[in-house]
N, C-alpha and C positions, 0 to 999 in steps of 0.2 A: 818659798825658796825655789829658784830655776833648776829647770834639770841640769846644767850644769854643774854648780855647788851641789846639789845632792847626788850626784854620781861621784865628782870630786869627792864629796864626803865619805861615802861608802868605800870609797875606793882606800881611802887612807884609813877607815876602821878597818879594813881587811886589811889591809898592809900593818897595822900595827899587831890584829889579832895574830898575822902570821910571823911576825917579827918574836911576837911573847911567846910566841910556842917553841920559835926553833932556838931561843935563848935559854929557855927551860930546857928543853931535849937536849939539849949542848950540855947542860948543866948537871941532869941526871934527875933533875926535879920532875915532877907531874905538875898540870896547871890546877888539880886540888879543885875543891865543888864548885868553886864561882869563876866560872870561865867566864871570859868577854861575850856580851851580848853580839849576836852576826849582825852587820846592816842591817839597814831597812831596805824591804824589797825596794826596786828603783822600777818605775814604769819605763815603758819603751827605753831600755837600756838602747842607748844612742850612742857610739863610736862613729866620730869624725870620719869621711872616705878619704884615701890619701892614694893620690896616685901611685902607683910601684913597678918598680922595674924587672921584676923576677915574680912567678909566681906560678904552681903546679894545678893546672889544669881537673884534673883527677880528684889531687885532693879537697880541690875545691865542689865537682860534682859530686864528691863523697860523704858533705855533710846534710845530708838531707832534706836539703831548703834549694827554693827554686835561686840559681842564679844570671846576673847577669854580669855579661865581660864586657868593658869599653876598650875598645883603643882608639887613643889620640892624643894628641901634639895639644903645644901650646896656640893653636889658628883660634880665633871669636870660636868658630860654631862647635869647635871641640870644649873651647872654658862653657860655651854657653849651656853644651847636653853635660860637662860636668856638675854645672850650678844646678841644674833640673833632677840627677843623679843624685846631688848631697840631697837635696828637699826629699826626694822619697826616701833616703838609707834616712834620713831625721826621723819619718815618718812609720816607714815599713823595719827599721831595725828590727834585725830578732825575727823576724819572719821572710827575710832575701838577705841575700849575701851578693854584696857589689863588688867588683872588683876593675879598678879602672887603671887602664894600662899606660901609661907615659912610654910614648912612643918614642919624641923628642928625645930623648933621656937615653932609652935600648929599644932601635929598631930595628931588633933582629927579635923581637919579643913576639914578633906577628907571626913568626914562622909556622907553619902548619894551618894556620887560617887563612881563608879565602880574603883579606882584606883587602877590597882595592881603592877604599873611600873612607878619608877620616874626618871625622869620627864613627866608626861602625861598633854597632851593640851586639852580638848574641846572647840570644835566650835558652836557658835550658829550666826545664822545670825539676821538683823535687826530689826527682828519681835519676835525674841527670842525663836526662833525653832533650833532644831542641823540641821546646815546645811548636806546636801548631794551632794555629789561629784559625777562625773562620773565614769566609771571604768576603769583603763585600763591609770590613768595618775602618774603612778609614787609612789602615796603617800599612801601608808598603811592608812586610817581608819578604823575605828570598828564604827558600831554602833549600841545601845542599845536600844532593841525596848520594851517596856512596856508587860507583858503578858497580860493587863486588857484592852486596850484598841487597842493593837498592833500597837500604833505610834512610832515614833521615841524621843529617853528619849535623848540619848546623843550620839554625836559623837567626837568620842574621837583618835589621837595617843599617841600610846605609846612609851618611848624614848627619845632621844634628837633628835631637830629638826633645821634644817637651816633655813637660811635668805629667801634662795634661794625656800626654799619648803614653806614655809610660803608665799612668795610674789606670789609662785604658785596657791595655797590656796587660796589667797584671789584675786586672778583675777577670779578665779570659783567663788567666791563671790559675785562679780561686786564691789570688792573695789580698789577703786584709792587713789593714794598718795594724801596728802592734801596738796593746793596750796601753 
């Protein structure tokens, strides 16, 4: 069975197992000893990336996982670092959080970021700081130090980006594909 069907699957015994409960609780019933068995765990639980037009910054460096933010338009080298983006969210699910910005869509979604080149990534790792790289391994970033406190604001490429310089990226991260 594809990860596909078996997330589909899963996903529809939870939706029924929650369906029978709030039918019951409505009803004043208990679900009694033989409750529905829960899914099967699902490996690399995998959700599609869907570009979006809205989204909180915060609450995203809030979940404990390194992320990354795209923004970009409908141009090749923006579809091309999102096709490289879905491969790792396929890949790395459950261990990064992507979130890719359609720009085309709401371009006023950049505001507060230094964006001057689309498609540009920033990186934050787990703790929701902009990660730092070493030097000297291949991948152009930039990064944005605060004049008021002189930490680091963002670290950012700009450009389209590979699969390949991504899965770089995040080995200096310390992220592993998810099981």
């Amino acid at each position: 069975m594809n990860m596909t069907n078996r997330l589909q699957k899963a996903i529809t015994s939870l939706l029924a197992a929650c369906l029978i409960a709030a039918l019951l609780a409505a009803c004043g019933a208990s679900p009694g000893p033989s409750e529905p068995e829960p899914p099967p765990p699902v490996e690399n639980l995998y959700v599609p990336l869907a570009q979006v037009t809205e989204f909180d910054l915060q609450e995203l460096l809030s979940q404990g996982l390194p992320v990354i933010l795209n923004f970009g338009d409908d141009s090749p080298a923006s579809l091309d670092t999102l096709a490289a983006l879905e491969q790792i969210n396929k890949n790395y699910g459950g261990s990064i959080l992507i979130c890719a910005v359609d720009l085309a869509l709401k371009p006023d979604a950049r505001e507060g970021f230094p964006v001057q080149v689309i498609p540009s990534q920033f990186f934050f790792n787990e703790e929701g700081l902009p990660i730092t790289l070493p030097l000297g391994i291949g991948i152009i970033l930039s990064t944005f130090i605060s004049v008021d406190t002189e930490e680091p604001v963002f670290t950012i490429h700009e450009g389209a980006v590979s699969k390949d310089d991504l899965v770089n990226i995040l080995s200096f991260m310390n992220v592993t594909p998810a099981k």
